[in-house]
One Martini backbone bead per residue (centre of mass of N, CA, C, O) as a GRO file, in nm:
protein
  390
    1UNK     BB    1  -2.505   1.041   0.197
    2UNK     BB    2  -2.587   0.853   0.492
    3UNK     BB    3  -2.505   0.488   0.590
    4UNK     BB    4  -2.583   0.302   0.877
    5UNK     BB    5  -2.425   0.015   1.102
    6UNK     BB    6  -2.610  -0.088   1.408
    7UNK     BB    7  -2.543  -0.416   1.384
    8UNK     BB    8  -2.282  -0.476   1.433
    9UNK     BB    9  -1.999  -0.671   1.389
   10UNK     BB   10  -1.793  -0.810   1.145
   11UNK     BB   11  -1.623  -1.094   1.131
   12UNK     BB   12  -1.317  -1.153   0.920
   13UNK     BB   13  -1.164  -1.473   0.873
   14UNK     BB   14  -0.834  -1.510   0.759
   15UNK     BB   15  -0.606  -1.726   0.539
   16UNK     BB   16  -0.274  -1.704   0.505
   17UNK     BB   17  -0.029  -1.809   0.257
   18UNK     BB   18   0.319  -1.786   0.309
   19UNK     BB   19   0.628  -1.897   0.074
   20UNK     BB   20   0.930  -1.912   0.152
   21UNK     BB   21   1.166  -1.887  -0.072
   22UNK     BB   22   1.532  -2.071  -0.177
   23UNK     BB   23   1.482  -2.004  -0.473
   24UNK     BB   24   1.463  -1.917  -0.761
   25UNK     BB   25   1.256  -1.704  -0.912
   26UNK     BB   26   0.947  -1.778  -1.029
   27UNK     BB   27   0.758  -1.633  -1.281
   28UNK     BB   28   0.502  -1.814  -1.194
   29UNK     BB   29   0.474  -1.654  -0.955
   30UNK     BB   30   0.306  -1.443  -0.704
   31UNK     BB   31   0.546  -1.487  -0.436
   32UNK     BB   32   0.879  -1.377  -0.343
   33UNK     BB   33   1.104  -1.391  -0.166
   34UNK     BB   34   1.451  -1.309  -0.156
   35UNK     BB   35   1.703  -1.430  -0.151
   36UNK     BB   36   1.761  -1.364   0.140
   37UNK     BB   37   1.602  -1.093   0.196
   38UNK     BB   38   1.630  -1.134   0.542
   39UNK     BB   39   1.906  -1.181   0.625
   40UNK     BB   40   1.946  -1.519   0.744
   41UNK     BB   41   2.188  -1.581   0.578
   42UNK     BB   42   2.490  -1.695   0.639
   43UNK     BB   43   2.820  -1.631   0.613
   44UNK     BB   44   3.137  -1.636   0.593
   45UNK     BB   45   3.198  -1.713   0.917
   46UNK     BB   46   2.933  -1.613   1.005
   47UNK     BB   47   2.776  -1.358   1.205
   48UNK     BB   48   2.993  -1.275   1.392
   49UNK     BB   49   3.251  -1.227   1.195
   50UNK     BB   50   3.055  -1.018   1.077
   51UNK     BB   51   3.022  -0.652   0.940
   52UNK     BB   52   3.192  -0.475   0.709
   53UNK     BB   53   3.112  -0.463   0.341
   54UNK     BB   54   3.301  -0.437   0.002
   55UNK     BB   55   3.140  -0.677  -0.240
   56UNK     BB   56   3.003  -0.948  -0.420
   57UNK     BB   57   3.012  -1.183  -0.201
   58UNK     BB   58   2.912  -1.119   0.116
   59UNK     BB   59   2.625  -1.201   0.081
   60UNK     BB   60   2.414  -1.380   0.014
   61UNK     BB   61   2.267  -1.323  -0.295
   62UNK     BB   62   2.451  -1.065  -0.305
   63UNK     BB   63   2.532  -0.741  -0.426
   64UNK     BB   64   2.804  -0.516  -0.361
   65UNK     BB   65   2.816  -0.129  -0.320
   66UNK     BB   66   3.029  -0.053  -0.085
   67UNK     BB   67   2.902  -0.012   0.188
   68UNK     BB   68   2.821  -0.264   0.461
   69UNK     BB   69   2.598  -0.356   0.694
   70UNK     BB   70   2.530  -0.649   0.962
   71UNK     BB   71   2.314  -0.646   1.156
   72UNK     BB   72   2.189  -0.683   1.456
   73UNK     BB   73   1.994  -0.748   1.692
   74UNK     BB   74   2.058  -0.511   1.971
   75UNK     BB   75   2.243  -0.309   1.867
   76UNK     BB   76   2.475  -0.070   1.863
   77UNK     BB   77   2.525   0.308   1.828
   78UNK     BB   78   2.630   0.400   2.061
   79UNK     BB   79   2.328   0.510   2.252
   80UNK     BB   80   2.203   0.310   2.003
   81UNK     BB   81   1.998   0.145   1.878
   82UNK     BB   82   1.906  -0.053   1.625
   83UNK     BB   83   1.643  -0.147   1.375
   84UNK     BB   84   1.529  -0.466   1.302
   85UNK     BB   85   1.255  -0.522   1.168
   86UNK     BB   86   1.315  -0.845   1.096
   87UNK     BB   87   1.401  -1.053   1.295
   88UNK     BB   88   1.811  -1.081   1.321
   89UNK     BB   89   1.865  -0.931   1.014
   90UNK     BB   90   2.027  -0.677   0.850
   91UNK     BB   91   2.103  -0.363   0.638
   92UNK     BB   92   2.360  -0.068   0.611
   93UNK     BB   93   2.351   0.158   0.420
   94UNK     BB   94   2.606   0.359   0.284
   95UNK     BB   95   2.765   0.600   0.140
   96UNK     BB   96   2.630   0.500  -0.186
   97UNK     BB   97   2.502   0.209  -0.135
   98UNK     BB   98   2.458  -0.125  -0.310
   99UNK     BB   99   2.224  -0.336  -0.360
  100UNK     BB  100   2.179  -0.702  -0.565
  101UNK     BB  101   1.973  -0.887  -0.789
  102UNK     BB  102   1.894  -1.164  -0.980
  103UNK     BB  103   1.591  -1.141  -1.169
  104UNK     BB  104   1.328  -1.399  -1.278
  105UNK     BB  105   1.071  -1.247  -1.511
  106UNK     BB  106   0.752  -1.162  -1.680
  107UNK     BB  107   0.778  -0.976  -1.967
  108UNK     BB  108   0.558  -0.698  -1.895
  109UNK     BB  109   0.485  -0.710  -1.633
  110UNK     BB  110   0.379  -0.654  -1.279
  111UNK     BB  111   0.569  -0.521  -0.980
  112UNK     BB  112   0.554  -0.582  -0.637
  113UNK     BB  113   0.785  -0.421  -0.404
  114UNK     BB  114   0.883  -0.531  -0.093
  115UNK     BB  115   1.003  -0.325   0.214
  116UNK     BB  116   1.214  -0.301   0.512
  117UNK     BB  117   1.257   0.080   0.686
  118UNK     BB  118   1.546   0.244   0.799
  119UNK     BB  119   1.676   0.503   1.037
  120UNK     BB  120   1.961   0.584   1.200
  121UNK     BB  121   1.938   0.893   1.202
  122UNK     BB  122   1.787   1.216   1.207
  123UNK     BB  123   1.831   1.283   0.936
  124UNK     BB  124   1.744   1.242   0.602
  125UNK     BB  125   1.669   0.927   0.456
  126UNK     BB  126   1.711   0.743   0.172
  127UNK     BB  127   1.585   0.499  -0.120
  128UNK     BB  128   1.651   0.338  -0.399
  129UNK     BB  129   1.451   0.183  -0.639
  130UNK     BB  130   1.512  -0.058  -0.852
  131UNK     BB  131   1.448  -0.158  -1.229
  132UNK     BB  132   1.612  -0.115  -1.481
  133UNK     BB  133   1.480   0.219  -1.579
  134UNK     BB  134   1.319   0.198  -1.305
  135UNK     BB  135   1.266   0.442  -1.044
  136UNK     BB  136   1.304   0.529  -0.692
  137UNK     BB  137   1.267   0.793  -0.397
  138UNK     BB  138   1.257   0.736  -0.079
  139UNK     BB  139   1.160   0.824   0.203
  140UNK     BB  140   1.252   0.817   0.571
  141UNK     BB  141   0.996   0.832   0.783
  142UNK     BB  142   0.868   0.908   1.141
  143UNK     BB  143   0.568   0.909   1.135
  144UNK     BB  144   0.363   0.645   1.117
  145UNK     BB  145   0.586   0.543   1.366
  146UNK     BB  146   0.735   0.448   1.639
  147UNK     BB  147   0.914   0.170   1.545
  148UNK     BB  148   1.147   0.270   1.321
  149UNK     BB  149   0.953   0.165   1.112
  150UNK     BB  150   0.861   0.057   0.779
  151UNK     BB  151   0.653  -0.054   0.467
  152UNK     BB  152   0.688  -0.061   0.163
  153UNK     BB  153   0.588   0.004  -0.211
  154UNK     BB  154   0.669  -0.085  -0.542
  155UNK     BB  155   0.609  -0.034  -0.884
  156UNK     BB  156   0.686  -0.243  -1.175
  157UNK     BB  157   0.723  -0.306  -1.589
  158UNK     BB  158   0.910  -0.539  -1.713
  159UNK     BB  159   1.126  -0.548  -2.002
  160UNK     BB  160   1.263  -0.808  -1.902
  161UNK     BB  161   1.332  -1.116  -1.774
  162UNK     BB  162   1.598  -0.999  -1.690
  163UNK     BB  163   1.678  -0.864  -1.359
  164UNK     BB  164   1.772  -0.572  -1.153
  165UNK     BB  165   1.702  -0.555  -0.790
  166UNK     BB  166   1.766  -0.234  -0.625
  167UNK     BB  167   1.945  -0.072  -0.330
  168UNK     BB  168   2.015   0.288  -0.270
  169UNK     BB  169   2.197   0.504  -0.104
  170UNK     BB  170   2.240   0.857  -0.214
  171UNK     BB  171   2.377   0.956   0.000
  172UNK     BB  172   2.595   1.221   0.186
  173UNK     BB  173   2.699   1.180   0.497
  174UNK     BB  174   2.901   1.270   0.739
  175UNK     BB  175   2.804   1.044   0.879
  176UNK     BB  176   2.928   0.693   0.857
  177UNK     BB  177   2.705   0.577   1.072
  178UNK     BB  178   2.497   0.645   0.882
  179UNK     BB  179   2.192   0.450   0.706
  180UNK     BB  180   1.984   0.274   0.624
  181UNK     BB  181   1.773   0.011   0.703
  182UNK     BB  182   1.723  -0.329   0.533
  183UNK     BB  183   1.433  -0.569   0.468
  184UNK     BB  184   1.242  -0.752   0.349
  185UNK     BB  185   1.225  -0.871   0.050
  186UNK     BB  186   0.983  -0.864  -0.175
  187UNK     BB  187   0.770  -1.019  -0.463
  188UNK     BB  188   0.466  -0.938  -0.676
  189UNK     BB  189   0.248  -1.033  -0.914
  190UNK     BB  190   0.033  -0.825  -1.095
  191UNK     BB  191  -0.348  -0.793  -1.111
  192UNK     BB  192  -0.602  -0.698  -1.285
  193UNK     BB  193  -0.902  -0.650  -1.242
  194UNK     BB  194  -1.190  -0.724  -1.320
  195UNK     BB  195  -1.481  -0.564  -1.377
  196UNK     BB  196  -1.792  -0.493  -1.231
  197UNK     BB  197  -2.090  -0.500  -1.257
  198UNK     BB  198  -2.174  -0.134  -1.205
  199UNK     BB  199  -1.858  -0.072  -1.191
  200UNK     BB  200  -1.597   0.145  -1.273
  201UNK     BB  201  -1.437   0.055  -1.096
  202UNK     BB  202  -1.131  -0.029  -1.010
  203UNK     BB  203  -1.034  -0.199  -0.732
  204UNK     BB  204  -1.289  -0.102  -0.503
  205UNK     BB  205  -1.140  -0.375  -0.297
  206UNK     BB  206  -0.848  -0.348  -0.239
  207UNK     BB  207  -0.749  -0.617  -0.289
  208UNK     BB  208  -0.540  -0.574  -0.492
  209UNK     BB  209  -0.212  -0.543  -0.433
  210UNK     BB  210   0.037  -0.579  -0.212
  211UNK     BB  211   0.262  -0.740  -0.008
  212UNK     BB  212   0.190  -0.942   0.304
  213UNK     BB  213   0.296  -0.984   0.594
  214UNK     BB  214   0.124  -1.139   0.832
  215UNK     BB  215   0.348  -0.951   1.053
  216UNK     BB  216   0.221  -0.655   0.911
  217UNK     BB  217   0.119  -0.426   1.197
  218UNK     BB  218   0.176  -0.170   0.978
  219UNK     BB  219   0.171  -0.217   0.696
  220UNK     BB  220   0.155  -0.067   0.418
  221UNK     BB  221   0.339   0.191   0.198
  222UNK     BB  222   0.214   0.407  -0.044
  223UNK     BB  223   0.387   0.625  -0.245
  224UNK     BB  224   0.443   0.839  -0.484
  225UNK     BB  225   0.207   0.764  -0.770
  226UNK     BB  226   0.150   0.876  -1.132
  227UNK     BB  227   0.100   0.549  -1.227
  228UNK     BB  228  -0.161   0.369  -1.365
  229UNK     BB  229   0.043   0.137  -1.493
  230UNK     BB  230   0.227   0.124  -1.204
  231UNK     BB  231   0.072   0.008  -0.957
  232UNK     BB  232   0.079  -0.146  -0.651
  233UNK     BB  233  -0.300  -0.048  -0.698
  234UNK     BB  234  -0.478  -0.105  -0.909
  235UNK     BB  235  -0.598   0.159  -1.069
  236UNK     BB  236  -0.448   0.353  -0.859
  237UNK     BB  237  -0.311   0.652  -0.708
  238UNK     BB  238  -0.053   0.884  -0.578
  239UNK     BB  239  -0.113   1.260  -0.516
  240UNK     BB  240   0.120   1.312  -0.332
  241UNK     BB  241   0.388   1.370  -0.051
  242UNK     BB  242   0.217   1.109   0.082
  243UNK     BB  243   0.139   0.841   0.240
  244UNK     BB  244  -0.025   0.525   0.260
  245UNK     BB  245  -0.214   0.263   0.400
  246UNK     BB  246  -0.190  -0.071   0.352
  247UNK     BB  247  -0.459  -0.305   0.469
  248UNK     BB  248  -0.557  -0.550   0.713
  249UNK     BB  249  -0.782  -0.833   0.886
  250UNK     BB  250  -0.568  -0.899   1.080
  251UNK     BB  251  -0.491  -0.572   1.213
  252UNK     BB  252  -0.729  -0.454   1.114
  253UNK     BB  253  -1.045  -0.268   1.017
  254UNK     BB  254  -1.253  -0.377   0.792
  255UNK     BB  255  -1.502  -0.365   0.614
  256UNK     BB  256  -1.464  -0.519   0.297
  257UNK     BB  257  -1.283  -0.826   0.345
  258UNK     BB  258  -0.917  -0.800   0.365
  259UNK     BB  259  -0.892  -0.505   0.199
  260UNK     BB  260  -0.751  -0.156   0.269
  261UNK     BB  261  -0.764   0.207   0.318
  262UNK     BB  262  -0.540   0.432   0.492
  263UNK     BB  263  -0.586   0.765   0.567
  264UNK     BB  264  -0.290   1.033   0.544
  265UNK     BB  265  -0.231   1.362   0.631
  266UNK     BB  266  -0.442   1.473   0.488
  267UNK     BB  267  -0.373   1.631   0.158
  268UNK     BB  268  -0.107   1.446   0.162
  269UNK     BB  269  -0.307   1.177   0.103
  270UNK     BB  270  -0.417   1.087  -0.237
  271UNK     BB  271  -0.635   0.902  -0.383
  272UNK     BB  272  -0.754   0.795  -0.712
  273UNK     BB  273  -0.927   0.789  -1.037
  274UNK     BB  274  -1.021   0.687  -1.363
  275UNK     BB  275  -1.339   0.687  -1.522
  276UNK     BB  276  -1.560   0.535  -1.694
  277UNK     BB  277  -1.796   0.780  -1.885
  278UNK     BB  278  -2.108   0.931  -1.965
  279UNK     BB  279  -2.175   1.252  -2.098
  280UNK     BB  280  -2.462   1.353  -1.893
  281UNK     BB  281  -2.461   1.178  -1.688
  282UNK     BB  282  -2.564   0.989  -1.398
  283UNK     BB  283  -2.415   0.942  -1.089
  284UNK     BB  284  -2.285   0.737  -0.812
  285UNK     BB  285  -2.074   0.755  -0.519
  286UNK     BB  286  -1.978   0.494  -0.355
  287UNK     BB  287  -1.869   0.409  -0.016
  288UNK     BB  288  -1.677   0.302   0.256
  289UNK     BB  289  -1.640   0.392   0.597
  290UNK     BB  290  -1.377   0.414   0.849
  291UNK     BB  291  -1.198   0.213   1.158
  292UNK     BB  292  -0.906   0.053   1.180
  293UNK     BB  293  -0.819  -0.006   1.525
  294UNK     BB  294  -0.575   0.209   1.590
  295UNK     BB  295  -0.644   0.439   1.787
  296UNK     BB  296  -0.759   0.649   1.650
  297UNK     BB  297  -0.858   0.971   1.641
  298UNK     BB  298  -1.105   1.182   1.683
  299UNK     BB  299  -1.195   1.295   1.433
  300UNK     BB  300  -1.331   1.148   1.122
  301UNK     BB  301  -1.282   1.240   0.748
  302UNK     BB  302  -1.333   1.309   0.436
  303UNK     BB  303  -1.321   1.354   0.097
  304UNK     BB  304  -1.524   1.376  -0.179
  305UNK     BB  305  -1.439   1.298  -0.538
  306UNK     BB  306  -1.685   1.381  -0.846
  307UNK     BB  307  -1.562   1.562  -1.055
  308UNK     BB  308  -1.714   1.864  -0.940
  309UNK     BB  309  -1.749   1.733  -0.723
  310UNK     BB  310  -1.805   1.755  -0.340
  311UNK     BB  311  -1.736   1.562   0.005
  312UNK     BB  312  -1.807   1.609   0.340
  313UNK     BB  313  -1.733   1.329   0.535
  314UNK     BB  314  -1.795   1.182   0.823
  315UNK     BB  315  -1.773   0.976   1.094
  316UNK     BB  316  -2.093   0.828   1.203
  317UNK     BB  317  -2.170   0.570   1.384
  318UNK     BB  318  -2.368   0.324   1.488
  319UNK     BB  319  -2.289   0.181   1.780
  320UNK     BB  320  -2.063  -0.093   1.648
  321UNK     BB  321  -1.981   0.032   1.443
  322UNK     BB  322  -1.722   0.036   1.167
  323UNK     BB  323  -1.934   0.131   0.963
  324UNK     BB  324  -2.014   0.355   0.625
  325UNK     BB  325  -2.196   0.506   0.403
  326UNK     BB  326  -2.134   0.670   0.111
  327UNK     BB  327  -2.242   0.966  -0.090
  328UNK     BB  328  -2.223   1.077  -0.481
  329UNK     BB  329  -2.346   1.313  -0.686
  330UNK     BB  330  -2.303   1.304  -1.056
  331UNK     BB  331  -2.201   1.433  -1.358
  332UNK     BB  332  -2.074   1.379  -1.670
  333UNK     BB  333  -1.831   1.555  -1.881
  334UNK     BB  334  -1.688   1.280  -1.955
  335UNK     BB  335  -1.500   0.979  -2.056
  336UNK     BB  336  -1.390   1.080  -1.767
  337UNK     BB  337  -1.350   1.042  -1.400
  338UNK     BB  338  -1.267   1.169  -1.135
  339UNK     BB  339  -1.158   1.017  -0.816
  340UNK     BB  340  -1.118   1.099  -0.446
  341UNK     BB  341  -0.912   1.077  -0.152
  342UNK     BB  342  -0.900   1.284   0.149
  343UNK     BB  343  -0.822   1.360   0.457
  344UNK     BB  344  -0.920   1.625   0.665
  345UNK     BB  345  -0.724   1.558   0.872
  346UNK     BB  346  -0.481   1.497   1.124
  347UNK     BB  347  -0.413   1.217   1.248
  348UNK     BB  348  -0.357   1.036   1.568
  349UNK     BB  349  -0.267   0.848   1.822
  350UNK     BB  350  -0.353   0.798   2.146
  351UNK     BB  351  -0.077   0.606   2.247
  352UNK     BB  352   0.131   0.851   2.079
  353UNK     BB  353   0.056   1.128   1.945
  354UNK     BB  354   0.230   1.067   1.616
  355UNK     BB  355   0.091   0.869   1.438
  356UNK     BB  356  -0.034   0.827   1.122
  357UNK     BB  357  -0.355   0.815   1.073
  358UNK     BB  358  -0.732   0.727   0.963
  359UNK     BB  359  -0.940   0.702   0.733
  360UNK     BB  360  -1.098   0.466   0.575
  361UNK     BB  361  -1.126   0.269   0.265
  362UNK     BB  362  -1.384   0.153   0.063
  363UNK     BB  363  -1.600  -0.023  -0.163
  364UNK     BB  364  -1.569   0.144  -0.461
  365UNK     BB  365  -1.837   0.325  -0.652
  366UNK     BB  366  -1.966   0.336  -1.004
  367UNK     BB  367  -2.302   0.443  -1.101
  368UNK     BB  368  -2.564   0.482  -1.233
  369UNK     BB  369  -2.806   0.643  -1.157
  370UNK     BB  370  -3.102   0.504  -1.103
  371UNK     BB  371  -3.038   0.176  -1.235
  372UNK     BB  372  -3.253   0.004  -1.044
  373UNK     BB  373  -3.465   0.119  -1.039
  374UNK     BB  374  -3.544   0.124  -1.356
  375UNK     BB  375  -3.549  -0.198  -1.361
  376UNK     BB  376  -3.748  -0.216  -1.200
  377UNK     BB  377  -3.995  -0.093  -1.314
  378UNK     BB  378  -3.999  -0.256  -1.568
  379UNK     BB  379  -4.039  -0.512  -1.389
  380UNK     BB  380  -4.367  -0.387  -1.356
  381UNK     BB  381  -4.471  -0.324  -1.613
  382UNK     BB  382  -4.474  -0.612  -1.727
  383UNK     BB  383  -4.639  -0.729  -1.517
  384UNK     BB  384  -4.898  -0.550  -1.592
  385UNK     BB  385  -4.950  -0.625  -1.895
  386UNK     BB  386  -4.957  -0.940  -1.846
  387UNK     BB  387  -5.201  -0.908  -1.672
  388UNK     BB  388  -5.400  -0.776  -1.900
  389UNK     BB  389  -5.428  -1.086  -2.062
  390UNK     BB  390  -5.633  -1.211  -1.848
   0.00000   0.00000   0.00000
């Protein structure tokens, strides 16, 4: 069932603001770039005469292993522009080099590391991010957009109060001037959202998230991750071989809040959760459709599943609307039910055809089927009682 919203856009203005430390990360704090994060404290002896490096404190508040190199904005590298995520200046890990920090964070705690991160070769080079003894290696890929870079998001639950957050090229390219570009690292402790009343899903209006810069207006890429206790997006996995994309909106068209999941790939990007239900009951899955804003072509579409149930629901919104609701009625068969989304199409944007966009998705809710109503009836009968005693 699908219901339109034909009465115009509302428009939500949101003023974030963002604190960049130049001090040691505070764990009791909620975000923060990591010392020098951006890469934009000069080195001894300045900018200038700072080039290829491998020693323990060539970068300011970083050690370092391997080749490191201190690119600037608008370098060259043969007949190639190099591309600094932000600011002017970034790091080029070669083979095998590895960049690492030491933070003091709250032991036990969840965080997620956000990264901006690019490639400078033409075949695949990837990034492992790791917080020992959790690691993960991300592909860095040139689907999501034209920009030459994307901001990525990993998420770990921190064993130790003091710990290593490290940054390694795994490759090993035969051409030594190829190796991922890396900048802007920031970090934020998450927290799990308290449950709604009357909705099992947790985070259903994906307002709790990984860490987004202002100016960060390609969003955030949460690739893939099947550890619903360590989730960028608490609450939510992503269970496919490619990433999703958390939107705000400053730059996006975000149906209710802040903060929405803009799904891509077709069924290669995947977001689900389990929720908690009680088994031969009836529930039903709404959710909000939308079109983030950025020139996705259309048709858009997901697929929504709800137990057994599946539904393609198409994006046909009324008049200026930028989104609708959908549901999914389904029987829940045990005390946890599977919830997923993902786009129908492979969708891409209309001003460069390459960019990998899709549908929002946004207000996720399950609920008893028609315990609305039930209520109402109640005090409908009451009040019928109530009367006929007078």
């Amino acid at each position: 069932m699908v219901h339109n919203f034909g009465d115009g856009t509302t428009i939500f203005i949101g003023i974030i603001y963002a604190v960049r430390f130049s001090l040691l990360y505070d764990k009791t704090s909620v975000f923060c770039l990591l010392i020098n994060g951006d890469f934009e404290t000069p080195p001894a002896g300045g900018f200038s005469g700072f080039g290829v490096a491998d020693g323990p404190t060539a970068i300011p508040s970083w050690r370092l292993n391997g080749t490191v190199e201190l690119i600037s904005s608008g370098e060259k590298q043969g007949g190639m522009i190099l591309i600094v995520p932000e600011g002017e200046h970034a790091l080029r890990l070669g083979n095998d080099a590895e960049i690492s920090q030491e933070v003091k964070l709250e032991k036990g705690s969840i965080y997620s590391i956000t990264f901006s991160a690019a490639r400078t070769c033409g075949q695949l080079e990837s990034l492992n991010v790791s917080v020992p003894p959790a690691s993960q290696t991300i592909d860095l890929e040139t689907l999501y957009s034209v920009q030459g870079w994307d901001t990525y998001a990993w998420a770990v639950e921190v064993e130790e109060e003091n710990v290593r957050v490290a940054f390694k090229n795994p490759g090993m390219e035969d051409d030594p001037t190829c190796g991922p570009i890396i900048d802007d690292i920031a970090i934020k402790k998450l927290f799990v959202p308290e449950k709604v009343k009357d909705n099992a899903v947790l985070n259903g209006d994906f307002e709790e998230g990984p860490w987004m810069f202002r100016n960060a207006s390609l969003g955030v890429l949460l690739p893939t991750n099947l550890d619903e206790e360590t989730s960028s997006l608490p609450g939510w996995i992503v269970e496919s071989n490619r990433a999703v994309r958390y939107i705000d909106s400053n730059h996006f068209t975000v149906p209710e809040g802040k903060r929405a999941v803009e799904l891509l790939s077709g069924k290669e990007g995947i977001i689900s959760q389990m929720v908690e239900t009680k088994p031969n009951k009836a529930y039903r899955l709404s959710f909000s459709l939308g079109h983030a804003g950025d020139k996705c072509k259309q048709p858009l579409a997901v697929m929504a599943f709800a137990g057994d149930q599946a539904e393609n629901i198409h994006y046909t919104p009324n008049s200026n609307a930028t989104f609708q609701t959908a549901d999914v009625n389904f029987t829940a068969k045990a005390d946890r039910t599977r919830i997923a989304f993902y786009s129908i199409y492979y969708n891409t944007r209309s001003d460069d055809s390459t960019s990998l966009c899709g549908p929002v998705v946004d207000d996720v809710r399950v609920a008893v089927s028609g315990s609305s109503k039930i209520k109402l009836g109640g005090i409908v009968m009451m009040l019928v009682l109530a009367s006929s005693l007078f």
